[in-house]
BALUM-340034 format. One record per residue (C-alpha): x, y, z. Coordinates in steps of 0.1 Angstrom, whole numbers, padded with zeros to 4 digits, always signed. Layout:
XYZ...
//
This chain:
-0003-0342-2136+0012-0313-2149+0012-0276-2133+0002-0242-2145+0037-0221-2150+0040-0185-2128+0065-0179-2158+0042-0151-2168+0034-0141-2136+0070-0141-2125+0085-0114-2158+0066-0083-2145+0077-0049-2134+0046-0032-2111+0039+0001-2124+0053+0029-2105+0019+0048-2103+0006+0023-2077+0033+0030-2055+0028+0072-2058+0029+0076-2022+0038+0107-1998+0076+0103-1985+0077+0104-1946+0078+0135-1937+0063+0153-1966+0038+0175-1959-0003+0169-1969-0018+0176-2000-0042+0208-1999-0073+0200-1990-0102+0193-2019-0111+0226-2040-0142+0237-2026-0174+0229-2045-0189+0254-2070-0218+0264-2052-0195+0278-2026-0205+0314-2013-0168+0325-1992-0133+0309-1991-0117+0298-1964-0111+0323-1932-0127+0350-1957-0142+0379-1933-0180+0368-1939-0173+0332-1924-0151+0351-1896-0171+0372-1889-0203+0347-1886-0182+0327-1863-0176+0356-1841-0210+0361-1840-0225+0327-1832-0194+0322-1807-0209+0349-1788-0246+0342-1795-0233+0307-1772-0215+0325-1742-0245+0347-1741-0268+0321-1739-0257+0306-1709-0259+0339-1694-0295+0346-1707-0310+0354-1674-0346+0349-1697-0334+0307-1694-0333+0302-1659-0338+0262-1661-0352+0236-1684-0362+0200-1674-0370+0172-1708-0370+0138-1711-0350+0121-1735-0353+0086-1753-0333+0065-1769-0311+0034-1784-0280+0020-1778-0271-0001-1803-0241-0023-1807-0235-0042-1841-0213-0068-1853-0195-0065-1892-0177-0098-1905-0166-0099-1939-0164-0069-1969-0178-0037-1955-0193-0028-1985-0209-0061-1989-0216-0073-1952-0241-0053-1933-0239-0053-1897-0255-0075-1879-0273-0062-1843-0259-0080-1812-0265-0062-1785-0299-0033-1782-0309-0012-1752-0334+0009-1747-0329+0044-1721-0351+0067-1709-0332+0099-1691-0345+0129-1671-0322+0158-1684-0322+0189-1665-0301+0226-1667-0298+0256-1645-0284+0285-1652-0254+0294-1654-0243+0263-1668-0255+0236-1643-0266+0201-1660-0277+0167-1645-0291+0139-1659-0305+0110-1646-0312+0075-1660-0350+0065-1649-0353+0035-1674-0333+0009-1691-0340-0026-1706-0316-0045-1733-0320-0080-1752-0287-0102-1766-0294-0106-1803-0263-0124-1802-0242-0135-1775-0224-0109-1763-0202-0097-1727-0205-0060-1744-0211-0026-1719-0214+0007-1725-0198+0038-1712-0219+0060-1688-0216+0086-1710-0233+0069-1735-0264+0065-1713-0267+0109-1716-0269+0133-1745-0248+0162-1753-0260+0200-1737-0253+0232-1752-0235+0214-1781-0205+0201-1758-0187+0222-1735-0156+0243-1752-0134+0205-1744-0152+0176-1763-0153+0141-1752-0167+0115-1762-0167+0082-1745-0161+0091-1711-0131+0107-1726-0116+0069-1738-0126+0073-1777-0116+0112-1775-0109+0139-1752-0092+0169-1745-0106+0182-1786-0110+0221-1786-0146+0231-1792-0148+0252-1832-0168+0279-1812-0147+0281-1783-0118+0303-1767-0091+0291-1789-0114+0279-1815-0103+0304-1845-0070+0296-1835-0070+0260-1843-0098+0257-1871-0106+0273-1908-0144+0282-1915-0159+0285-1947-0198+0296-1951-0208+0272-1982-0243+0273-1989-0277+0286-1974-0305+0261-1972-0338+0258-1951-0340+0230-1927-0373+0216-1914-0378+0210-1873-0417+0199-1869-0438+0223-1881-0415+0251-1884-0390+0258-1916-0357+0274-1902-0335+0294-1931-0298+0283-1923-0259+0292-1935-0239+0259-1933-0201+0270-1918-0177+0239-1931-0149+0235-1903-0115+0218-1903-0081+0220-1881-0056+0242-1894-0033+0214-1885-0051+0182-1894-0019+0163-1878-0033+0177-1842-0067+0165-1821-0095+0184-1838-0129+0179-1853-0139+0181-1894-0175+0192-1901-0205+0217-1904-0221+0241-1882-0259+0250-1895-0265+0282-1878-0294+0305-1881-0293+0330-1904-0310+0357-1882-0300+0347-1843-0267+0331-1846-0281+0302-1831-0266+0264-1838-0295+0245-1852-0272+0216-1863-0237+0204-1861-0222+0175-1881-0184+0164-1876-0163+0134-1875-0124+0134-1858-0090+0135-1873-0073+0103-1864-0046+0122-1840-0078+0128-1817-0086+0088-1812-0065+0075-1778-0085+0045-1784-0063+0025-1810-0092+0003-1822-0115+0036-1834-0118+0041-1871-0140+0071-1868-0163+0086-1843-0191+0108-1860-0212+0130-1843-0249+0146-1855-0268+0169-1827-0299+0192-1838-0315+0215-1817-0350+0227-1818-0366+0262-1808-0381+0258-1773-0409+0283-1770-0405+0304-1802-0368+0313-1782-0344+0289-1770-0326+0266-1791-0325+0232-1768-0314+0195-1779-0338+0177-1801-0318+0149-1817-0286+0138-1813-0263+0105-1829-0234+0089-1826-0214+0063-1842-0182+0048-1835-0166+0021-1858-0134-0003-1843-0117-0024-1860-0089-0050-1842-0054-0039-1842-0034-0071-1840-0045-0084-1874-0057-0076-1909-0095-0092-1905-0129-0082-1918-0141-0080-1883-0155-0046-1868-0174-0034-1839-0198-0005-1843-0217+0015-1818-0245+0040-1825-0268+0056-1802-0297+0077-1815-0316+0101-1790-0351+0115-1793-0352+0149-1767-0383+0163-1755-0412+0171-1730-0396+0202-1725-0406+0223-1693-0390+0260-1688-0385+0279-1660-0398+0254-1637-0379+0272-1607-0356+0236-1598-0337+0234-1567-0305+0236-1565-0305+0202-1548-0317+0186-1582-0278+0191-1588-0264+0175-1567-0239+0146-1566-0221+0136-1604-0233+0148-1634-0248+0113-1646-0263+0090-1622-0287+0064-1621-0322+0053-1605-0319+0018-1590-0319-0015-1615-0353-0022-1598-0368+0014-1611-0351+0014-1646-0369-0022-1650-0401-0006-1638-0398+0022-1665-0433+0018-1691-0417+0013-1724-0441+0008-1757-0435-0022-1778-0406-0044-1773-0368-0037-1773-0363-0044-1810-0393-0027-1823-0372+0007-1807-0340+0000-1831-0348+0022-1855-0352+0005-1889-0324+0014-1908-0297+0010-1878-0284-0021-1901-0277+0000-1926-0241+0001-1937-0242+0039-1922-0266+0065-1912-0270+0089-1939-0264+0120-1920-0232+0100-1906-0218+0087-1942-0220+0123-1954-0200+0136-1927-0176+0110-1936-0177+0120-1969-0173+0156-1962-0141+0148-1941-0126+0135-1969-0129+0161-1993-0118+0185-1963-0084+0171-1954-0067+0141-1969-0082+0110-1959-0049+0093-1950-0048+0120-1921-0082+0107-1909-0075+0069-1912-0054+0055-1886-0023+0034-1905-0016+0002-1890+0016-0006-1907+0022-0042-1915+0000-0074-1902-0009-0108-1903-0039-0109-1931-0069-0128-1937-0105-0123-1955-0115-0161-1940-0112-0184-1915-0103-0212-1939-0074-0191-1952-0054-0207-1926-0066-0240-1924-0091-0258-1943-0095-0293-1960-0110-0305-1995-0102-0335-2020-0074-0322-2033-0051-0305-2006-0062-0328-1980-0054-0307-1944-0038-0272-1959-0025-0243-1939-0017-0206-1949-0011-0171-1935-0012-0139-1955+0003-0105-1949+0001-0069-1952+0022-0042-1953+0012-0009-1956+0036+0014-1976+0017+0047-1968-0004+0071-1992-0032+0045-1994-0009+0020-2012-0004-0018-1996+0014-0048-2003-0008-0077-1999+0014-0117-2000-0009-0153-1991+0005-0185-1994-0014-0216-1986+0003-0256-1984-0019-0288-1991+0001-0318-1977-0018-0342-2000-0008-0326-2029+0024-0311-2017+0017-0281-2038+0023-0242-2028-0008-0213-2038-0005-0180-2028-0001-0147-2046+0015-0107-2044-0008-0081-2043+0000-0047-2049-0027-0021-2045-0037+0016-2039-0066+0025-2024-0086+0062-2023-0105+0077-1996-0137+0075-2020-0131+0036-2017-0119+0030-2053-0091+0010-2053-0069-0002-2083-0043-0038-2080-0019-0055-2099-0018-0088-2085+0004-0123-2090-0014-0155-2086-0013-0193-2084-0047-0205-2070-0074-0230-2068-0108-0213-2079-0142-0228-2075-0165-0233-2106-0200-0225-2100-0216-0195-2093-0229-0198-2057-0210-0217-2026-0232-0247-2015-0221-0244-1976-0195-0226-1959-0156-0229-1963-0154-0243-1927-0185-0267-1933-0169-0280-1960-0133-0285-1944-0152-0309-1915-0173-0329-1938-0143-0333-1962-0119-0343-1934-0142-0367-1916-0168-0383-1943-0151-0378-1976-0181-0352-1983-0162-0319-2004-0187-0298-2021-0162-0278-2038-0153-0280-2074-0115-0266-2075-0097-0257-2105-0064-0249-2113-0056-0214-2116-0024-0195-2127-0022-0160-2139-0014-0122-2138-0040-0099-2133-0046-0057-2134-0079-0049-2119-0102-0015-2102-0125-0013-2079-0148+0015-2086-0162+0046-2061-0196+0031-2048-0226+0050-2064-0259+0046-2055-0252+0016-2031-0237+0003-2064-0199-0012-2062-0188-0017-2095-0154-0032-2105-0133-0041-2134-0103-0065-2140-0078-0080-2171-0062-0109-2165-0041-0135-2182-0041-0175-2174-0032-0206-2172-0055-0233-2163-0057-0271-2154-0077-0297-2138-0069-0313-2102-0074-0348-2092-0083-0367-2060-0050-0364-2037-0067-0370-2002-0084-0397-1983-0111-0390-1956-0117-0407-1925-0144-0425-1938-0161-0428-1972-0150-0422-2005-0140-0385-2023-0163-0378-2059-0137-0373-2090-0131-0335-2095-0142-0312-2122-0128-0323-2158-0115-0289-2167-0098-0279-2195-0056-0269-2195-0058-0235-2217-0048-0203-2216-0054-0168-2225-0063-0137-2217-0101-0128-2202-0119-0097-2188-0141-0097-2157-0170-0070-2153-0187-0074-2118-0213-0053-2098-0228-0054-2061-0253-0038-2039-0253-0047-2006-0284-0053-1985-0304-0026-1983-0341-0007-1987-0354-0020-2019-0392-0010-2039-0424-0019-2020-0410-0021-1986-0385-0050-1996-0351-0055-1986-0329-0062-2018-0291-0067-2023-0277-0085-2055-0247-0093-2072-0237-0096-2112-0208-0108-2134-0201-0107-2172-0166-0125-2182-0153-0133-2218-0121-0141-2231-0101-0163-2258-0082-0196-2249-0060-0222-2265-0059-0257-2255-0027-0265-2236+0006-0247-2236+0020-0245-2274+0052-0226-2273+0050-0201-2302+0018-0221-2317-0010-0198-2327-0046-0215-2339-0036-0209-2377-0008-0231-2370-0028-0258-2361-0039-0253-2324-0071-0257-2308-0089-0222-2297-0119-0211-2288-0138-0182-2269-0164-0175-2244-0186-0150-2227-0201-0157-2197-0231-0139-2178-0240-0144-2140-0263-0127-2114-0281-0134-2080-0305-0116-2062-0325-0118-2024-0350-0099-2023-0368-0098-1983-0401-0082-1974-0415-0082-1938-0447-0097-1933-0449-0084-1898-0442-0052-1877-0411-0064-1861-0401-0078-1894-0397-0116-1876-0416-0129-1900-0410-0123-1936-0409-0137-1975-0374-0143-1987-0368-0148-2029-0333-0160-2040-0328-0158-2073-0295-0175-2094-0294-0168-2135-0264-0177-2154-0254-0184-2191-0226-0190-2213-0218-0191-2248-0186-0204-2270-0169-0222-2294-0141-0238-2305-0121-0248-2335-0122-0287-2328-0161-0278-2318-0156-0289-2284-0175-0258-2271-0174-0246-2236-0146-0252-2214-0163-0277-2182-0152-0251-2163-0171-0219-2178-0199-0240-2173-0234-0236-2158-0234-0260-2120-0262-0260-2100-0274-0282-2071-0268-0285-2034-0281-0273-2003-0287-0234-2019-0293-0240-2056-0308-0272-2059-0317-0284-2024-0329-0325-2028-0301-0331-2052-0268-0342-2055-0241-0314-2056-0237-0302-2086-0253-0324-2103-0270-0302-2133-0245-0284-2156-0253-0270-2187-0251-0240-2210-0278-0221-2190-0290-0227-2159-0316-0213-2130-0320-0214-2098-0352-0198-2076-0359-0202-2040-0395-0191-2023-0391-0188-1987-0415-0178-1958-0397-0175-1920-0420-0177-1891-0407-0177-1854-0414-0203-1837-0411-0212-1799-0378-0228-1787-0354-0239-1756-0333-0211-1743-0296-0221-1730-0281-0204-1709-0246-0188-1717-0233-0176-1682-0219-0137-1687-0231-0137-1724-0267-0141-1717-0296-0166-1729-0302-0177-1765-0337-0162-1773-0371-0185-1765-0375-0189-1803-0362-0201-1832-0374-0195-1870-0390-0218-1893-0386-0214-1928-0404-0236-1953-0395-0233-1989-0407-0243-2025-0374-0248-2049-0369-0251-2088-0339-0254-2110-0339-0251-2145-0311-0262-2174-0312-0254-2208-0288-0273-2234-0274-0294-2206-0235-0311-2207-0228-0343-2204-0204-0333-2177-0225-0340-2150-0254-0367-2145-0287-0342-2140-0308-0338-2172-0324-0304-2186-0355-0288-2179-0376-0283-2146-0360-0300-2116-0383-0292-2082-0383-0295-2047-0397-0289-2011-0376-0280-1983-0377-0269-1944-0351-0251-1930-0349-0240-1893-0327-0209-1879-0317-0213-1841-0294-0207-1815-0297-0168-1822-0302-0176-1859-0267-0187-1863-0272-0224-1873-0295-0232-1899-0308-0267-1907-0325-0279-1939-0340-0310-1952-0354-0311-1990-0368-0335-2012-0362-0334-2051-0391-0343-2065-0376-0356-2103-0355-0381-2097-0340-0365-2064-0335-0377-2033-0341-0370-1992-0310-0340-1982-0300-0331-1948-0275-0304-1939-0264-0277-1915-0242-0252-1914-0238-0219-1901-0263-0187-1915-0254-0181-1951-0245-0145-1934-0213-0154-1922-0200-0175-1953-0174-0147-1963-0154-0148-1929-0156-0189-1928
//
């Protein structure tokens, strides 16, 4: 069987803008100009002189002999979440929730003590995870003139913007003056935009919302620059507190967030750890006259596990996550982060890891299919500084004794566009939707000669750009020229027999891939909606004729090609465990050819499986254009806990999910066996073990068949 060349690939120079990056040692950019609506420059003597003023407003406050004491409860979540795969795409996943109830108390002059009355936490997912003590308390008088932030392990020893030494290691700008609502009451503010003056050193990059007529702060909003993280692992920490006017006078702690992101440090993996706690503060009581002995003893303590568990919380643990704490970040958060970037140079703010073992999957270092048999990989990184990266993979089948793998270089922005000129020599999947994971796949094939993959021969040379996100929208653009082929059978399972592969066509040419995204995320009518869509075209001649065009006699053709899939999710209950789930899948292609041959088998439209045409054979519809739509209701449903020693107890229930299933072909190939028109079924599927391993059975019901599979949640397919 013949190969696809790299010849192409292989005469390249990369363009020298992608590797426009900062020589060590050169100093930073300047900072983004400041938006148009701005009102004073930077260290102009109306933002100086407002910061001298608030400054002062704070020291006098904790001398105001008017505050004596204060005594509020405050409420809250501690949430800790779980990202595997594209961070765009992937929204965290909860893992861990607890809910706290805390006494806070001050006395003047600047005594604090708080005290944790109430506590309860459920495993979403299995998880050893425990949070600092500091976490457990909120932030008084807006942090002392030192900030820390996880018992000083995520940051410490970070000069406070309104402290002693605070003009002499920050720049203030007043930008604009906007009205903020608290309750009932509309509060006209100036916001004061802060960075380091040497965004090399520990410091914080933000706003300060202070009150136009007391100097007060009513808000404050600020991330880190990366020199202020000892924790290795921390992307970013972002902090949001609000205050609230406490009898028509004092400004006292109403809300208060944070967030911190971690990613590993020993490899190049979609894998993340994020940890927000949100704080509701209130019950406020002044000048209550509390002993000095309320005081007493550390700063933070705790009531005894037997009164926290005795604490009267409303409603259950996960009916306290706030709704949108799955979101890919709080709103308040992603515009500090945004506001960061335009401040100082995002490279200062991202930690650079230099160079790494890489991955996106777990199956790209080992995985199995009908045409590799057993093949192992490794890819790498290295990080040439300025945002830019080389990216290598390689990947060897020892049934085929072949070698796939490609270079990579890329630049990427702070805003998250990113543009990459990119090698190749791959084996790409035809289809639109996987049918069951990568590592799924890899056991079945290995063991019972089951490979629901249909792999193609790919070699080629491509220039593509990913797009700044907008709207929740990820757009992205690439050129490419190829080379492609058809594979064969190389491998033999342990038992049974391998299917014969995809008969695709050896061309080449050049082709053009426009592609959107939106993750998951609030949709219309309460839904929950993410979707993805794909419109390819290109030109092609059959086989490899050196110096051949198609007037001289060789076949060509063309095609455009047209993809998209949507989930929509709506909650049919409070705590959203039961709910509707729609999955739609629409593609169709058009083309020709000078021999009339048509579409290229591997342009074409393939549906069936487990997730586009459960109680069918794989892939056994293809045609010109093709459908797929999925009606799902999920139900809990009681269930055996097991025990998991330190990591907790898989939950009492599991989640039934029943399903109606259709696929429709139009103009159907004679590739594959499955005819045209309506094709339904009726399914059950089941999610347990904390909703990680789903099981399905179906039944086609025109001339399908009885299914079984399982596999784990469609969530984690990108990491497998």
């Amino acid at each position: 069987m013949t190969r696809p060349s790299l010849a192409r690939a292989a005469l390249v120079v990369l363009p020298a803008v992608l590797l426009a990056a900062p020589a060590r040692g050169q100093s930073p950019a300047a900072p983004a100009t400041p938006p148009a609506a701005a009102t004073s420059g930077w260290n102009d003597s109306t933002s100086l002189a407002l910061v001298r003023r608030t400054a002062e407003r704070r020291r006098a406050q904790l001398a105001d002999t008017a505050l004596r004491d204060y005594r509020a409860t405050a409420r809250g979540t501690l949430t800790f979440l779980g990202q595997l795969g594209d961070v765009f795409a992937t929204p965290p996943r909860v893992i861990q929730a607890t809910q706290v109830a805390t006494e806070v108390y001050w006395r003047a002059p600047n005594l604090s003590k708080q005290r944790v009355i109430g506590t309860r936490d459920t495993t979403v997912l299995p998880t050893d995870n425990s949070f600092y003590r500091d976490r457990f308390g909120i932030v008084q008088n807006n942090f002392p003139n030192v900030i820390r932030v996880g018992d000083g392990r995520d940051v410490a020893d970070v000069p406070h913007p309104l402290g002693p030494d605070g003009e002499a290691r920050y720049e203030f700008a007043v930008r604009d003056s906007l009205a903020i609502r608290l309750g009932d009451r509309t509060v006209r503010v100036l916001e004061v935009q802060v960075r380091p003056r040497d965004p090399a050193r520990p410091g914080i990059v933000g706003s300060l919302f202070v009150d136009r007529a007391e100097a007060q702060v009513v808000r404050m909003a600020f991330t880190f620059t990366s020199a202020s993280y000892l924790d290795k692992r921390n992307e970013d920490v972002s902090i949001v507190l609000e205050n609230a006017l406490v009898q028509g006078r004092f400004w006292l702690p109403r809300r208060q967030e944070v967030e911190v992101r971690r990613a590993g440090t020993y490899m190049d993996f979609p894998a993340r750890g994020i940890i927000r706690g949100r704080w509701d503060i209130g019950d406020y009581r002044v000048n209550t006259e509390l002993p000095p002995a309320t005081f007493a003893g550390p700063e933070l303590e705790f009531a005894s596990p037997a009164q926290r568990r005795a604490y009267a919380f409303e409603g259950s643990v996960l009916d306290a996550i706030p709704p949108d704490v799955t979101m890919v970040t709080d709103e308040d958060v992603a515009r500090v982060q945004a506001q960061a970037r335009a401040l100082v140079q995002a490279q200062v703010l991202q930690r650079a890891r230099g160079s790494a073992l890489s991955a996106r999957a777990v199956s790209d270092f080992v995985r199995a299919n009908r045409v590799e048999g057993v093949a192992l990989g490794a890819g790498y990184l290295l990080r040439l500084g300025g945002g830019v990266a080389l990216r290598a993979r390689a990947r060897y089948g020892f049934a085929d004794e072949a070698v796939k793998g490609g270079l990579a270089l890329e630049r990427r922005w702070g805003s998250g566009a990113a543009l990459r000129l990119e090698g190749y020599r791959a084996y790409r999947e035809a289809g639109d939707e996987p049918e069951v994971s990568l590592a799924r796949n890899s056991l079945a094939s290995q063991e019972f000669g089951s490979d629901w993959t249909d792999p193609f021969d790919v070699a080629g040379l491509a220039l593509g750009a990913e797009l700044a996100p907008w709207r929740g929208i990820r757009p992205s653009i690439a050129v490419a020229y190829e080379t492609q082929d058809a594979l064969s059978v190389e491998a033999r399972p342990v038992t049974g027999r391998f299917e014969p592969t995809l008969p695709a066509l050896t061309l080449s040419g050049p082709r053009v891939v426009l592609a959107a995204e939106r993750a998951m995320g609030a949709g219309p009518f309460g839904t929950a909606l993410q979707w993805r869509a794909e419109a390819r075209g290109g030109t092609w001649s059959l086989g490899r004729h050196q110096g051949i065009g198609c007037d001289d006699g060789a076949v060509c053709g063309g095609f455009a090609r047209a993809a998209a899939g949507v989930e929509v999710q709506r909650p049919l209950s409070s705590d959203g465990t039961r709910r509707l789930v729609l999955r739609t899948t629409l593609a169709g292609v058009a083309g020709s050819s000078t021999d009339g041959g048509g579409v290229p088998a591997q342009e074409l439209v393939l549906l069936g499986g487990p997730v586009t045409g459960p109680g069918y054979d794989f892939h056994q519809f293809a045609g010109r254009f093709g459908a797929s739509q999925r009606v799902e209701w999920r139900v809990p449903v009681p269930f055996p806990p097991i025990s998991l020693g330190r990591y907790g107890r898989s939950p009492a229930r599991a989640t039934l999910a029943p399903y109606a299933h259709t696929v429709y072909v139009a103009r159907p190939s004679d590739v594959r066996p499955g005819r045209g028109g309506w094709s339904p079924a009726l399914g059950a599927g089941a999610h347990v073990f904390f909703d990680l391993l789903r099981f399905d059975v179906a039944r086609g019901l025109r001339d399908g068949r009885w299914t079984f599979s399982v596999d784990v949640t469609r969530d984690f397919w990108r990491v497998l």
